[in-house]
C-alpha positions as CSV (number, residue, x, y, z in Angstrom):
1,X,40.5,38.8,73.3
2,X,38.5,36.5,70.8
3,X,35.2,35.3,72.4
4,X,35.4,31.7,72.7
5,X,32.1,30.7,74.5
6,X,28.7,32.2,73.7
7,X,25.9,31.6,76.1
8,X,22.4,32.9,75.1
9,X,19.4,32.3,77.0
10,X,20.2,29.5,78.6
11,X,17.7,27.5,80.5
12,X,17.8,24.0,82.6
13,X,14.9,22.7,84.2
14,X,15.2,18.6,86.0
15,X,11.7,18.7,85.8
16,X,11.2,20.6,89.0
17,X,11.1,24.2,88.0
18,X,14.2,26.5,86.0
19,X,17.9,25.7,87.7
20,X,18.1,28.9,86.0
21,X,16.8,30.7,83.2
22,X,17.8,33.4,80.4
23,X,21.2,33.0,81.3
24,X,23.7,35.1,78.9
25,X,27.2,35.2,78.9
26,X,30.3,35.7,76.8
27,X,34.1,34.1,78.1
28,X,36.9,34.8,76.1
29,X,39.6,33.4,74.7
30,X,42.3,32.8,77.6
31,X,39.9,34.3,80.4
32,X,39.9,31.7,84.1
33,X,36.3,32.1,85.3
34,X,35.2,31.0,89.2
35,X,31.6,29.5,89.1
36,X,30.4,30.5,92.9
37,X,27.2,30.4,94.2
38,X,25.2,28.7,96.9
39,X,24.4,24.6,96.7
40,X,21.5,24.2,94.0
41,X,22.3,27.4,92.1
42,X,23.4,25.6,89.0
43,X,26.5,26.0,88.9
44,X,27.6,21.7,88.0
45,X,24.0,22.0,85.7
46,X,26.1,24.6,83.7
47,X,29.3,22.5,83.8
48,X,27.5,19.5,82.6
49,X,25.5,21.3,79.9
50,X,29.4,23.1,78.7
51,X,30.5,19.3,78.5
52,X,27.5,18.4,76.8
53,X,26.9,15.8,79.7
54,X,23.1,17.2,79.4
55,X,21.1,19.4,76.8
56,X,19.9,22.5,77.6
57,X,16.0,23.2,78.6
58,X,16.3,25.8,76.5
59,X,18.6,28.7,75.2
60,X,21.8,27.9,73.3
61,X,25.8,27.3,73.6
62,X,28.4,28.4,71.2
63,X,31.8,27.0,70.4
64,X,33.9,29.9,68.4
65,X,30.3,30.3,66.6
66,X,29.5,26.6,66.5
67,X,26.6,25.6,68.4
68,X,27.1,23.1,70.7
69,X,24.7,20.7,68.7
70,X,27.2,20.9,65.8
71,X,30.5,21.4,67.8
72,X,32.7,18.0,67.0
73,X,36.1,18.9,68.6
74,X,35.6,17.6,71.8
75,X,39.2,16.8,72.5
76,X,39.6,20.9,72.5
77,X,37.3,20.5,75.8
78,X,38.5,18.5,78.8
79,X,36.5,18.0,81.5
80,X,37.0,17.0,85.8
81,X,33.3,16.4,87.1
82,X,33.1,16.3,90.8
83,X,34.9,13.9,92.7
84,X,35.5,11.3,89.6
85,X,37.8,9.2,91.9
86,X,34.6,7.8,93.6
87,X,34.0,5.8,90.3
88,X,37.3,4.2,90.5
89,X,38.4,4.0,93.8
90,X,38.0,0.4,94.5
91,X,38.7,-0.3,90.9
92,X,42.4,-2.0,90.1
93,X,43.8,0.6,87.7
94,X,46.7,2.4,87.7
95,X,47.5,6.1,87.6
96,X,49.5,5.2,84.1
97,X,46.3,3.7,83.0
98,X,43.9,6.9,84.2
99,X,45.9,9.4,82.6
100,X,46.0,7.3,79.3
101,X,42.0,7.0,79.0
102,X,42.0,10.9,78.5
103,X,43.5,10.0,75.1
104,X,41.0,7.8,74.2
105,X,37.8,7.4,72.4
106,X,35.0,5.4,71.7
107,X,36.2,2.0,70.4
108,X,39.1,3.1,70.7
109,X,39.3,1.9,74.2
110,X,41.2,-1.2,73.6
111,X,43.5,0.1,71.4
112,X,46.9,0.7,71.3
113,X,48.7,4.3,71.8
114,X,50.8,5.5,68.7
115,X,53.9,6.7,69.1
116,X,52.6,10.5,69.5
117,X,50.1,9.7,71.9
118,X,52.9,7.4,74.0
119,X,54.7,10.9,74.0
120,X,52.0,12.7,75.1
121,X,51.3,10.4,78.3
122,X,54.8,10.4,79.3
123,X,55.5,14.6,78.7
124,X,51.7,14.5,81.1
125,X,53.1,12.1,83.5
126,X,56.1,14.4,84.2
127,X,54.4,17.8,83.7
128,X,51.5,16.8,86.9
129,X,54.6,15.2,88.7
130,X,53.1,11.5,88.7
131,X,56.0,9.9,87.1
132,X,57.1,8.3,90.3
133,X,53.1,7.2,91.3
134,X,52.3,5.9,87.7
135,X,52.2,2.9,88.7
136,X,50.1,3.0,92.1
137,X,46.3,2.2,91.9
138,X,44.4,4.7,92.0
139,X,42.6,4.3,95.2
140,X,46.1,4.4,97.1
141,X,46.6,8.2,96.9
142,X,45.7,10.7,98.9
143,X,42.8,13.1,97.8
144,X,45.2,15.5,95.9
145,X,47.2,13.2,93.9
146,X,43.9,11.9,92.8
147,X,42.8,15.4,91.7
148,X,46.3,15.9,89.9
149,X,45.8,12.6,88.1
150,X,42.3,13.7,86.9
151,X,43.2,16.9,85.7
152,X,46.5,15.3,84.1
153,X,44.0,12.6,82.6
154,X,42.0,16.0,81.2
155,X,45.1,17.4,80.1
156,X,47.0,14.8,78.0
157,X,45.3,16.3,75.0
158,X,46.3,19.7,75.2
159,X,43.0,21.2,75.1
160,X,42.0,24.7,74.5
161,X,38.9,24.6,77.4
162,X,39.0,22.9,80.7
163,X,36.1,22.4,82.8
164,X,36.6,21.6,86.7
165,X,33.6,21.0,89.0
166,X,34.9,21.3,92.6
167,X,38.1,20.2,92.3
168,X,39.5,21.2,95.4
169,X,36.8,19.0,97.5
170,X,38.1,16.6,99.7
171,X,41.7,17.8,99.4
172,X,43.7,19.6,102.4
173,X,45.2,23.2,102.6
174,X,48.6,22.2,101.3
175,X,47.4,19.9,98.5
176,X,44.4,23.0,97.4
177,X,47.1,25.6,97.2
178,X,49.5,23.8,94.9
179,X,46.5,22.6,92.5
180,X,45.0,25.9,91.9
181,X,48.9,27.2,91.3
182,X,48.7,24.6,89.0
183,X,45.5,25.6,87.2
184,X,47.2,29.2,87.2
185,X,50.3,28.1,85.4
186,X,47.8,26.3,82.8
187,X,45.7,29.3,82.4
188,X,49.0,31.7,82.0
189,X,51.2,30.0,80.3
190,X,49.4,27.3,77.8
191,X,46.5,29.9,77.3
192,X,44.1,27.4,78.1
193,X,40.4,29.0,79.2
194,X,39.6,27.7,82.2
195,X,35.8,27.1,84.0
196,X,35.9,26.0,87.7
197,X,33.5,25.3,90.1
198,X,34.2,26.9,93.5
199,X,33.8,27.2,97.0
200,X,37.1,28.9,97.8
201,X,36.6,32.1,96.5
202,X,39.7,33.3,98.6
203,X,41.7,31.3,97.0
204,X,40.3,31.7,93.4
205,X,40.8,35.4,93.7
206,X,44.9,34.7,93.4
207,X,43.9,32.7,90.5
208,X,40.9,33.2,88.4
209,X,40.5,36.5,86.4
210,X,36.8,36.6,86.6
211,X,34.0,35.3,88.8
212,X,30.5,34.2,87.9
213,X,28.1,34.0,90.4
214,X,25.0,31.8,90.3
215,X,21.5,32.3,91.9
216,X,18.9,30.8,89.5
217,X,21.0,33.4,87.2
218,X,23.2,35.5,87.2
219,X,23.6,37.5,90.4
220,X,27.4,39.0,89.8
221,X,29.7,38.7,86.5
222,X,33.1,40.5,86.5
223,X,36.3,40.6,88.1
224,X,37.4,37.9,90.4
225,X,38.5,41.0,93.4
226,X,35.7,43.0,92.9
227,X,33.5,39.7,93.7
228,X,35.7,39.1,96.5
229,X,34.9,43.0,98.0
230,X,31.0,42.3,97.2
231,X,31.1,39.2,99.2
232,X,32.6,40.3,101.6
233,X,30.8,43.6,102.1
234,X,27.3,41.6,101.2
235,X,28.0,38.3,102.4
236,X,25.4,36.5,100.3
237,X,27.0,34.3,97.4
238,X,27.0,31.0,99.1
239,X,23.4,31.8,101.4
């Protein structure tokens, strides 16, 4: 497969001391990756610095050979940070009007959609299964219909890379099973690279390919079974 995302010595430090440090990596092209680790490994810092939410301490970040400082396709990347909903709950929008912001940029905000981009949100709508909630506020539904309207929202754009921090949290057995199917069918069928953040590595096994897990660097890279069997003969991913 092509290699898609190029991390090289990658370093994050709030101030506090290295998150982590001399972190190198390489994801392909097509590849679903499970970020475990324990709380305060870095695994959201990485998110964030994939997003270009923050810049890296040190070390750099490739795009397809861009570095990240030059990279301007940004509606390639999409991008769920933990529990978004908590920024909108009480706000009066609509799940129409949530999914439609993920096609929007900049100034742009109080703009119409063109005719393609109308396409888009209604094709989104009906692919996450929100046609029939599309016009509920956001704060009425339950913790997985918000995460299906915030991946959908991620989604309208068709991108290439999708970053998910936790996006299981807060959301019940039923409701985590048919998301991560979800993510799988994305990750299979569109091609589209997937990054998650994860606690569930049970559940990631039957959908990631590969795991990556974080301990102020990298304490296990590979494939998504053979991290399950280390965990669970050495138990210490999430000490």
């Amino acid at each position: 497969m092509n290699e898609l995302i190029k991390i090289k010595d990658l370093g994050f430090d709030y101030g506090e001391g290295w998150v982590f440090h001399k972190l190198n990596l390489v994801i392909a092209e097509g590849d679903f990756v499970a970020v475990i680790g324990a709380n305060g490994a870095g695994k959201s810092t990485l998110l964030k610095m994939l997003a270009n939410v923050i810049v890296p301490t040190a070390g750099s970040i490739e795009y397809a050979g861009v570095p990240i400082s030059k990279f301007t396709e940004w509606e390639k990347i999409g991008y769920v940070p933990q529990n978004p909903a908590r920024q909108q709950r009480n706000f009066p929008i609509s799940v129409r009007e949530v999914v439609s912001l993920g096609l929007m940029r900049g100034n742009r905000l109080l703009q119409r959609l063109n005719c393609e981009e109308k396409q888009l949100l209604e094709e989104t709508l009906e692919r996450f299964k929100l046609v029939e909630l599309q016009h509920r506020k956001i704060g009425e539904l339950s913790g997985g219909q918000q995460q299906r309207v915030f991946l959908a929202r991620a989604m309208v754009k068709r991108p290439k890379i999708l970053l998910l921090d936790e996006p299981a949290t807060g959301v019940d057995t039923s409701a985590k099973v048919g998301l991560y199917a979800m993510l799988k069918y994305i990750n299979r069928e569109h091609g589209t690279t997937i990054i998650m953040v994860s606690h569930d590595l049970e559940l990631a096994a039957d959908t990631a390919k590969n795991a990556l897990c974080l301990d102020h660097g990298i304490c296990f890279w590979g494939d998504v079974h053979a991290a399950l069997k280390h965990h669970h003969k050495h138990g210490y991913f999430y000490r």
